[in-house]
DSSP file (Angstrom, degrees, kcal/mol; ACC not computed):
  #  RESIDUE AA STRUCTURE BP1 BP2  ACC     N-H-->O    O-->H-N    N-H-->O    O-->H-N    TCO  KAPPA ALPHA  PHI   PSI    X-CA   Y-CA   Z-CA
    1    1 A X              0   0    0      0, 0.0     2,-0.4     0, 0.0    53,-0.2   0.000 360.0 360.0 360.0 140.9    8.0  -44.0  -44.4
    2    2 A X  E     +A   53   0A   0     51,-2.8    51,-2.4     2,-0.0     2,-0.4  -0.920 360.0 179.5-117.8 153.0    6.1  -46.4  -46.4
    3    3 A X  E     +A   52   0A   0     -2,-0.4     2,-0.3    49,-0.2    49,-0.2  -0.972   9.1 157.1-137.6 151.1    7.7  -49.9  -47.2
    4    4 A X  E     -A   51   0A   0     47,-1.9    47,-2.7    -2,-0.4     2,-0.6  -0.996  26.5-124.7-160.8-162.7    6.9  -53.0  -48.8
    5    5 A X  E     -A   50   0A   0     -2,-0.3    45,-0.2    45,-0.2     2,-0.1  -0.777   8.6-158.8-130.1  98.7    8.3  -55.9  -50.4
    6    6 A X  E     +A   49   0A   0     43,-2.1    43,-0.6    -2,-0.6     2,-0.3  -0.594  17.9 171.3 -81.3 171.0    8.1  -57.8  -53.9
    7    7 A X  E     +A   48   0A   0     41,-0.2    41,-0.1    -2,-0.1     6,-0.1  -0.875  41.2  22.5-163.9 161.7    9.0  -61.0  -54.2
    8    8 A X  S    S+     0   0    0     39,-0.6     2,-2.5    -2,-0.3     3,-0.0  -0.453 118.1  26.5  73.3-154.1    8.6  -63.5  -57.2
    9    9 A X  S >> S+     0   0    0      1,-0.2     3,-2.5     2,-0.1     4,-1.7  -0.215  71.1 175.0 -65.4  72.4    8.3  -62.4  -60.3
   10   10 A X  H 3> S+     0   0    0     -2,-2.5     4,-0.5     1,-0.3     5,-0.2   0.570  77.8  60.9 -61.2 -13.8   10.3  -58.7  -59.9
   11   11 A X  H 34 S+     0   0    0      3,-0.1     4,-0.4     2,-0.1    -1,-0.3   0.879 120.8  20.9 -83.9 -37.4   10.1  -57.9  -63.6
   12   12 A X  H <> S+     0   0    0     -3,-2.5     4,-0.8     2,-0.1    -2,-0.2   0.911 125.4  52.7-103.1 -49.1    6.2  -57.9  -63.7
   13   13 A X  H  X S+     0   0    0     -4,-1.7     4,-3.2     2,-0.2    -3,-0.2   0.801  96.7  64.6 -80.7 -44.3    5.4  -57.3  -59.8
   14   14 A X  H >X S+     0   0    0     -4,-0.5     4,-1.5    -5,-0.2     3,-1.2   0.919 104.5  44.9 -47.8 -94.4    7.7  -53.9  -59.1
   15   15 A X  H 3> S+     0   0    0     -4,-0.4     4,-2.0     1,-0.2     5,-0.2   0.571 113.0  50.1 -69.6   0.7    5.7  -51.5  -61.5
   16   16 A X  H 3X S+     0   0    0     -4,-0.8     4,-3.5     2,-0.1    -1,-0.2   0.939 114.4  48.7 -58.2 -53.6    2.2  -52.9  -60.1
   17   17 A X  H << S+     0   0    0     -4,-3.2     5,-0.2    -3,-1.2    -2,-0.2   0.899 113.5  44.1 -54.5 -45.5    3.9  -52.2  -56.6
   18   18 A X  H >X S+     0   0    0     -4,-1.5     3,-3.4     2,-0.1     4,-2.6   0.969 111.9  55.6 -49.0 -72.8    5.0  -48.5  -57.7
   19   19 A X  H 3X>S+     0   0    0     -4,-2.0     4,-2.7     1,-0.3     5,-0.5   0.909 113.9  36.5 -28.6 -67.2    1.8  -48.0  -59.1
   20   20 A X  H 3<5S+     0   0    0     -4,-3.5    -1,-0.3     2,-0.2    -2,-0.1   0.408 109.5  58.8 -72.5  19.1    0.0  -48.8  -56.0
   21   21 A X  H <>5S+     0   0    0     -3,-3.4     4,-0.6    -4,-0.2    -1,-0.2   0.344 106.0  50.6-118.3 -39.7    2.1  -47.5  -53.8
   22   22 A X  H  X5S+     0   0    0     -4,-2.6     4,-1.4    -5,-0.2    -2,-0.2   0.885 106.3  58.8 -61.0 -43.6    1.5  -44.3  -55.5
   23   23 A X  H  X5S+     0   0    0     -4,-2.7     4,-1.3    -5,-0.3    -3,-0.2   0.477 102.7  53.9 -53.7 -29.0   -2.2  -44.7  -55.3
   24   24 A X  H >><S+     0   0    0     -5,-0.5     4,-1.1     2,-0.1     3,-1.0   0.678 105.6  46.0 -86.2 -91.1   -2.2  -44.9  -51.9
   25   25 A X  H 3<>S+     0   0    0     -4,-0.6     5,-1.2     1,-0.2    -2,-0.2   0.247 116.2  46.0  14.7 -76.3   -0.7  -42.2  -51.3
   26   26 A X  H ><5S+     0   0    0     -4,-1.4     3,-1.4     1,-0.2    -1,-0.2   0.857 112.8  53.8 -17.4 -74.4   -2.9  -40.2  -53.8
   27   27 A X  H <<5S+     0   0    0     -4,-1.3    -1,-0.2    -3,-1.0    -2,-0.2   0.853 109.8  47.6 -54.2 -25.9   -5.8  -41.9  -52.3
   28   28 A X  T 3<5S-     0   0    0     -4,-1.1     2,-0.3     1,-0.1    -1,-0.3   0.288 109.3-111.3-115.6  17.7   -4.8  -40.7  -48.4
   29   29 A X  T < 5S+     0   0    0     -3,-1.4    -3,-0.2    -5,-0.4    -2,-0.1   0.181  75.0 139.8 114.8 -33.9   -4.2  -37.1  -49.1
   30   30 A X      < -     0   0    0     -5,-1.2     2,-0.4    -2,-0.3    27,-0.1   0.530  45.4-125.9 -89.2 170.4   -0.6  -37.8  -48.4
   31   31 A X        -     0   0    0     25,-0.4    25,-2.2    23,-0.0     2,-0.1  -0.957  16.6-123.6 -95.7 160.3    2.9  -36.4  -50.3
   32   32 A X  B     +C   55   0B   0     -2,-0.4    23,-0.3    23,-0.3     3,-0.1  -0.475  36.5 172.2 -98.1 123.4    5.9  -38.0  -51.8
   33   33 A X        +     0   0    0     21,-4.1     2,-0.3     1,-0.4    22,-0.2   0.765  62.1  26.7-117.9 -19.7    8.8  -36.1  -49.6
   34   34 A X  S    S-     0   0    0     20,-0.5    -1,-0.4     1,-0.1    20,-0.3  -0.956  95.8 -72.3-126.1 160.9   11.7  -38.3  -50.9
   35   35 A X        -     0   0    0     -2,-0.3    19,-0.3     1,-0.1     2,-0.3   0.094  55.4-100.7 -27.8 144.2   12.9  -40.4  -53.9
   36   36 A X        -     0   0    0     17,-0.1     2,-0.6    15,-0.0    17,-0.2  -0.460  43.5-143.1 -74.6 125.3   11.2  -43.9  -54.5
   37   37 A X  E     +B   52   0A   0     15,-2.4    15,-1.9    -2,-0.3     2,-0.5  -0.939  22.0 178.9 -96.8 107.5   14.0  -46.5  -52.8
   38   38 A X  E     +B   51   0A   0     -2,-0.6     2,-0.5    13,-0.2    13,-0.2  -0.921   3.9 178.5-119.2 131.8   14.4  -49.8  -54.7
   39   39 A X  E     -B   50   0A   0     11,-2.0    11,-1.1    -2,-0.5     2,-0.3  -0.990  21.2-139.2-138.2 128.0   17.1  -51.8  -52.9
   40   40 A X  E     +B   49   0A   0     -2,-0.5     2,-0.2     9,-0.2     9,-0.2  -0.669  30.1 176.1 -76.8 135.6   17.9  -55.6  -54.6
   41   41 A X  E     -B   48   0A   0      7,-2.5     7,-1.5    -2,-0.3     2,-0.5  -0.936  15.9-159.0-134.4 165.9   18.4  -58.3  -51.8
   42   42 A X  E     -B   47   0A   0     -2,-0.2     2,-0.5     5,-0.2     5,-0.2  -0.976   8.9-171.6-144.0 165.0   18.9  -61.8  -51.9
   43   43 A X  E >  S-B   46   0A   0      3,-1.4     3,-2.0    -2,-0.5    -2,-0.0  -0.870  83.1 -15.0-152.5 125.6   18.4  -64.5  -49.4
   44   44 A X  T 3  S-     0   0    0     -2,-0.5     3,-0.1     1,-0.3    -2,-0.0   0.803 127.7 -52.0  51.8  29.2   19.8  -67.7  -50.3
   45   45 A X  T 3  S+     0   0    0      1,-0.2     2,-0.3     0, 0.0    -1,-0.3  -0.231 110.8 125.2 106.8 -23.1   20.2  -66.9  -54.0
   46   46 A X  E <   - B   0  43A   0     -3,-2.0    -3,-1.4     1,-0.1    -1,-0.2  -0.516  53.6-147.9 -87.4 104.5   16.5  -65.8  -54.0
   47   47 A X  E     + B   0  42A   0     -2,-0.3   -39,-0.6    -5,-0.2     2,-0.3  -0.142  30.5 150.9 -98.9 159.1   16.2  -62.4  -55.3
   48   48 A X  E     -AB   7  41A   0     -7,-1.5    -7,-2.5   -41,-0.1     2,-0.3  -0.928  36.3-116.5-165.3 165.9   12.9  -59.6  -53.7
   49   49 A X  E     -AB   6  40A   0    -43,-0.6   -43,-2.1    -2,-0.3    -9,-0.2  -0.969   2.5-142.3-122.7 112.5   12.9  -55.7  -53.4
   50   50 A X  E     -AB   5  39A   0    -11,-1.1   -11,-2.0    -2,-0.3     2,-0.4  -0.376  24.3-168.8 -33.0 112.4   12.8  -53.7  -50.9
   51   51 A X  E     +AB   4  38A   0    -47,-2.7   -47,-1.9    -2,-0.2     2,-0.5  -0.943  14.3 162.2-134.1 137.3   10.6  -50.3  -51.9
   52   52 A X  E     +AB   3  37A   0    -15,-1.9   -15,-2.4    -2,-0.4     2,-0.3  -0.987  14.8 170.5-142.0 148.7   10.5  -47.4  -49.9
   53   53 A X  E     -A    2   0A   0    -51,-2.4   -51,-2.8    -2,-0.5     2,-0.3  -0.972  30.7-122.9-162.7 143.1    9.5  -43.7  -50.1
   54   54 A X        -     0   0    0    -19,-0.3   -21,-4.1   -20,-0.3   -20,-0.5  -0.510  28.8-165.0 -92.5 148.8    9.2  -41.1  -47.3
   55   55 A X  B     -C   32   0B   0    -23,-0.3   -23,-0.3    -2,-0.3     2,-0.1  -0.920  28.6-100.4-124.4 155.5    6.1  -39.4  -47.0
   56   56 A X        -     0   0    0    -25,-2.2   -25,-0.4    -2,-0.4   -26,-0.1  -0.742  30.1-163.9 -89.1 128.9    4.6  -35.9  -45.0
   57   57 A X        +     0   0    0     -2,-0.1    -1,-0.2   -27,-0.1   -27,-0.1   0.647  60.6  94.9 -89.7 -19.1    3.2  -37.6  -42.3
   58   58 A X  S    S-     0   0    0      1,-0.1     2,-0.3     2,-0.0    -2,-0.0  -0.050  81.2-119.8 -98.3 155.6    1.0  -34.2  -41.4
   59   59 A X              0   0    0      1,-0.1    -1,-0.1   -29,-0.0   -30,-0.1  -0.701 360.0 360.0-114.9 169.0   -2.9  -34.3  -43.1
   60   60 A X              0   0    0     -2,-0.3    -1,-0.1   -30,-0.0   -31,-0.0   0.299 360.0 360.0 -91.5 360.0   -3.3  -31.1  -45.6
């Protein structure tokens, strides 16, 4: 599983974070084994995203 976190500005910062979260992948050999997870949170009114996507953990 890969994770990260946006925070700030989510309009502008999410598709840098797909992108490069795709790009790794890409870059380590790797495949996409489930759907991209974008989960809205807040803490204390303060909105971030959760992004997560499963990966084949096995090298090709």
């Amino acid at each position: 599983m890969l994770h990260t976190r946006v925070v700030g500005d989510l309009e502008k910062r999410l598709p840098v974070t797909l992108e490069k979260m795709v790009e790794y992948v890409e870059s380590n050999r790797k495949e996409i084994i489930t759907p991209i997870f974008i989960v809205l949170n807040y803490v204390e009114n303060v909105p971030y995203v959760d992004v997560c996507v499963g990966i084949d953990p096995y090298d090709e």
